[in-house]
C-alpha angles and dihedrals in degrees: 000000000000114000140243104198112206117225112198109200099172109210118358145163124262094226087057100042093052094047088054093044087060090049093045088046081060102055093049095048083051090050092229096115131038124243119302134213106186112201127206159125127252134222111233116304152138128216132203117212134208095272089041131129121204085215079074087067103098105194131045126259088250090058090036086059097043091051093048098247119153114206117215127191102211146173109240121100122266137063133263127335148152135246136192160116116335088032124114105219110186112194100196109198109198148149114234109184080074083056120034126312095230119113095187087061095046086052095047088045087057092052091036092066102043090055097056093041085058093044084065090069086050090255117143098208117172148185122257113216108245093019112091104215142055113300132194131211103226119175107238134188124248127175115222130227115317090247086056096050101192139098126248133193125241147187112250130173126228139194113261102157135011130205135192123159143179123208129193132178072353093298106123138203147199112024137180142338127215123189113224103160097346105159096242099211097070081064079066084076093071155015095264118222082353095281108134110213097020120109127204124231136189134227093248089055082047098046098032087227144105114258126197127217089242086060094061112028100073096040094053087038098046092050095045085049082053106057090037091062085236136119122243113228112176105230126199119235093243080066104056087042098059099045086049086054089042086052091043087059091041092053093035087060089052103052 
């Protein structure tokens, strides 16, 4: 079995995550290292995908700079969305034309694990026809009409889990995004994804207790190995770093 080697990079920049995803694009593209799942956690900061409107951008730059949010124009497909501390981003990087050339799968096995990791806290998460990402079914309040006078109690949905990808020569980038312990009011800067009148939420809002990352980063990781037919094997930084040093010689002696 093939493997899918883990990197974990703690907190890091976007600017910098998104610079080693191209070399390590590379590198797969090249052949010279496995698949890749990067693992990390974001400052402060929103995206903007292909399909994005800057309408959808909520505050002002001024606002932006005095809450420390930093603002990229990407590639990957979406709209618009937010990361930051307390969400898990995972970045796979995999060929797969070794796997299956179907983007609609690779798309369904990225919310798929993510719903049964979520399923292990006793959590029931979903996907919504027409709305790439993980879902969740909360009960909400809404008050009837003013002659009725009375609340009643509704189904809403809420944002557990967001994805936006870009593949190329069938090796894809960026990825998804999964709130643990996000702090939910900096979503209140945008639209986010694009759906007007849908909040996100986060598993510790869901659970009312404190998760930890290392709660979370096996089980998502173990799930998305799973459906790609692949082994997970954590991988330390030092290592990546060096098979990416290894590809940039390669490709410095062909050109």
């Amino acid at each position: 079995m093939k493997e899918l080697l883990a990197v974990d990079l703690g907190v890091v920049e976007y600017g910098a995550a998104w610079e080693l995803q191209r070399r390590v694009v590379a590198a797969r593209k090249a052949g010279n290292i496995s698949d890749v799942l990067l693992l990390c956690e974001h400052p402060h900061v929103i995206t903007l995908g292909r399909s994005g409107k800057m309408e959808h951008l909520c505050a002002p730059d001024e606002m932006l700079r005095q809450m420390g949010v930093s603002f990229f124009d990407t590639n990957r497909g979406g709209d618009m969305t937010y990361h930051g501390p307390g969400q898990l981003v995972g970045y796979p990087i995999l060929n797969l034309g070794e796997i299956r050339r179907d983007v609609g799968w690779y798309v369904h096995g990225l919310e798929e694990a993510m719903i049964r990791a979520t399923a292990e806290f006793g959590i029931a998460s979903r996907r919504v026809p027409g709305r790439t990402g993980v879902w969740v079914d909360v009960a909400a309040a809404r008050e009837e009409a003013e002659e009725v006078k009375e609340v009643q109690e509704i189904k809403d949905e809420e944002k557990l889990a967001a994805i936006g990808v870009h593949i190329s020569r069938w090796v894809t980038s960026h990825g998804f995004a999964y709130n643990v312990s996000t702090d939910l009011r900096y979503f209140d800067l945008i639209v986010p994804c694009g759906i007007v009148g849908k909040r996100a939420t986060s598993l510790e809002k869901l659970l009312k207790r404190n998760v930890g990352f290392s709660e979370v980063k096996p089980r998502i990781s173990g799930h998305l190995a799973e459906l790609l037919g692949l082994r997970v094997r954590t991988c330390a930084r030092e290592e990546l770093d060096a098979a990416l040093r290894e590809h940039d010689e390669s490709a410095a002696l062909t050109v």
